[in-house]
Residue, then its C-alpha position, 0 to 999 in steps of 0.5 A: x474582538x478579532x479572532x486569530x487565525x491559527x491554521x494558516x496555508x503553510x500550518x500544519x493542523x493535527x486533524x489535516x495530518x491525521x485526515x491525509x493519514x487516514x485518507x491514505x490507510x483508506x484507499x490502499x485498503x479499498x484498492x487491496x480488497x479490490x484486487x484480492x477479491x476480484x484475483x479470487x473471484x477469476x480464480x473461481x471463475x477460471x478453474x471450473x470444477x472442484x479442485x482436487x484438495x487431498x494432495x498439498x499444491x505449494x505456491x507456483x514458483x513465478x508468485x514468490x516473488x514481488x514481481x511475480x504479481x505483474x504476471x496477472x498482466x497475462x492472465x494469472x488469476x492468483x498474481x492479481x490475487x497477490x498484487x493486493x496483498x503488495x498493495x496491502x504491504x505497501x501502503x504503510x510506505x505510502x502513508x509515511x511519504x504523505x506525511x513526508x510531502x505534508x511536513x514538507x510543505x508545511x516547513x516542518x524540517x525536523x518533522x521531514x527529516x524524520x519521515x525522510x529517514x523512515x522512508x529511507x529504512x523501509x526502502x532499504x528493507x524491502x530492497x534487501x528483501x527482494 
């Protein structure tokens, strides 16, 4: 009796599909811990004494906004810090054109114009936010 192979190269399989998903929500977290840890470790580093924490220091108006995380190019050991937390944010998008290449390639249209539309949506979201 022959055996019918199912999972061919152009197939889609549930357990390839939530693999690549995983793999994705794996590495943006590794690389988010990464660099929030190591902006928090040079901070500790860098400031030296103690801080003074009886008065309320709002956040330095260069880190709020998305941008302001290429300032750890020069130097800021909280831009490092926040450029984790982008990489964080970031990596649901991420995830969702995975699964855009992975349907994609497998010849799935419906399943690819879904992930296209979502892809759209949060590109605009994060546009109209900035």
């Amino acid at each position: 009796m022959s055996r019918v192979a199912w999972d061919t190269p152009r197939t889609i399989t549930e357990s390839r599909l939530a693999s690549s998903a995983a793999s994705t929500l794996r590495a943006g977290v590794a690389v988010a811990a990464a660099l929030c840890a190591a902006g928090i470790v040079w901070s500790i580093i860098s400031r030296g004494p103690r801080p003074d924490l009886s008065a309320f220091e709002g956040q330095p108006e260069h880190l709020t906004a998305p941008a302001g995380a290429f300032s750890a190019m020069w130097g800021d050991p909280s831009a490092l810090a926040q450029a984790g937390l982008i990489v964080l944010i970031a990596t649901p998008m991420v995830r969702v054109l995975v699964w855009l290449g992975v349907f994609a390639r497998g010849r799935e249209a419906f399943y690819t114009g879904a992930c296209a539309v979502v892809a759209g949506l949060l590109t605009l979201a994060v546009l109209r936010g900035m």
